[in-house]
N, C-alpha and C positions, 0 to 999 in steps of 0.2 A: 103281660109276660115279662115286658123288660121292668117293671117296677119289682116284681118279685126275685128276677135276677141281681137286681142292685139290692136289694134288702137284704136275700141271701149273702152277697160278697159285704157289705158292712155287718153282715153276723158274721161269718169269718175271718173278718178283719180280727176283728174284739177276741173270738177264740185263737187264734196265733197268738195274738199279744200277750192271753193269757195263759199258753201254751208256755210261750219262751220263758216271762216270767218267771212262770211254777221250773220250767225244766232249769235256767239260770239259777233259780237261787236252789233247789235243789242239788246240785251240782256241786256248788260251790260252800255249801253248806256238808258235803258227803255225805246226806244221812241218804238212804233209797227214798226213792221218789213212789214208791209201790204199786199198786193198782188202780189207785188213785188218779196218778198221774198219766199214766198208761191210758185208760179210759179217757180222760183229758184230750191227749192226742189224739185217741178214736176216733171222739165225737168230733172233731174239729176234721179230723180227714172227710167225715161222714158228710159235714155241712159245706165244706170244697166239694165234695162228689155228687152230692144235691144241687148246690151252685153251677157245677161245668152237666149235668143233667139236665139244666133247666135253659141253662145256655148252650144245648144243644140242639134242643127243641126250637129255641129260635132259631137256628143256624137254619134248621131242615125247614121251619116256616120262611126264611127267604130273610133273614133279618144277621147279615154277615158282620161279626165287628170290624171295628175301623182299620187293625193291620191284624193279619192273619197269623202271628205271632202269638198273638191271645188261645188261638188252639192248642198251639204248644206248651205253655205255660198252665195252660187248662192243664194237661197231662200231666207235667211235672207236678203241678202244686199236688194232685191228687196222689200221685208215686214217692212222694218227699220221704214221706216218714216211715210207710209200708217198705219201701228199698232200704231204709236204712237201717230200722230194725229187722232186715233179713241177711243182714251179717252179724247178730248180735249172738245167734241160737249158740255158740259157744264160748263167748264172755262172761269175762267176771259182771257182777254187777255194775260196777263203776264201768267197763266199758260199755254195759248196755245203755248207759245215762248217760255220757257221755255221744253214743251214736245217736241216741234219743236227741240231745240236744244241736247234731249235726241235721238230723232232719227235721227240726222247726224251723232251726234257723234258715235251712235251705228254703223252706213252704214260705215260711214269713216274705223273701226274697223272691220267690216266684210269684207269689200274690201282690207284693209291690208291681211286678212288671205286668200282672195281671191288669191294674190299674191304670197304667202306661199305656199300655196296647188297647184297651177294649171301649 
């Protein structure tokens, strides 16, 4: 179970990285990011929320991480981008890319500490 939990967190690594990517140059390029990108973030919340799923499992089988902080960060990473696109429903587009890009970059930064803690 822990090998599958570290697998999961290095396939979530790679999706953040290519989250922020796609959302930074989109951004900065102004053109919308569309459904595309949207989906993007999805799947990448989807494979955080598989990861803190899978490491929860071992939590309830008796296998605690090293500081207890890593719970937390569990939550957050999985809240990053779902909270921040939930101030967007009445944004221009450019603010919704812009929020988009505030919650990668927050997940990218939780998964860092993810790293740290677990």
């Amino acid at each position: 179970m822990d090998q599958l939990h570290r697998a999961l967190a290095y396939a979530a690594v790679a999706g953040v990285l290519l989250a922020v990517g796609w959302t930074v140059a989109v951004v900065v390029s102004g053109k919308g990011g569309g459904q595309r990108l949207e989906s993007l973030q999805s799947a990448v919340v989807g494979v955080v929320a598989l990861t803190a799923i899978v490491g929860l499992v071992q939590l309830v089988s008796g296998h605690a991480p090293h500081d207890q902080l890593h719970l937390l960060y569990g939550f957050l990473a999985v809240a990053a981008i779902p909270f921040a696109r939930s101030f967007g429903t009445r944004m221009s587009p450019r603010g919704r890319l812009l929020l988009g890009l505030v919650g990668v970059v927050a997940l990218a930064l939780f998964v860092l500490r993810l790293f740290m803690t677990g």
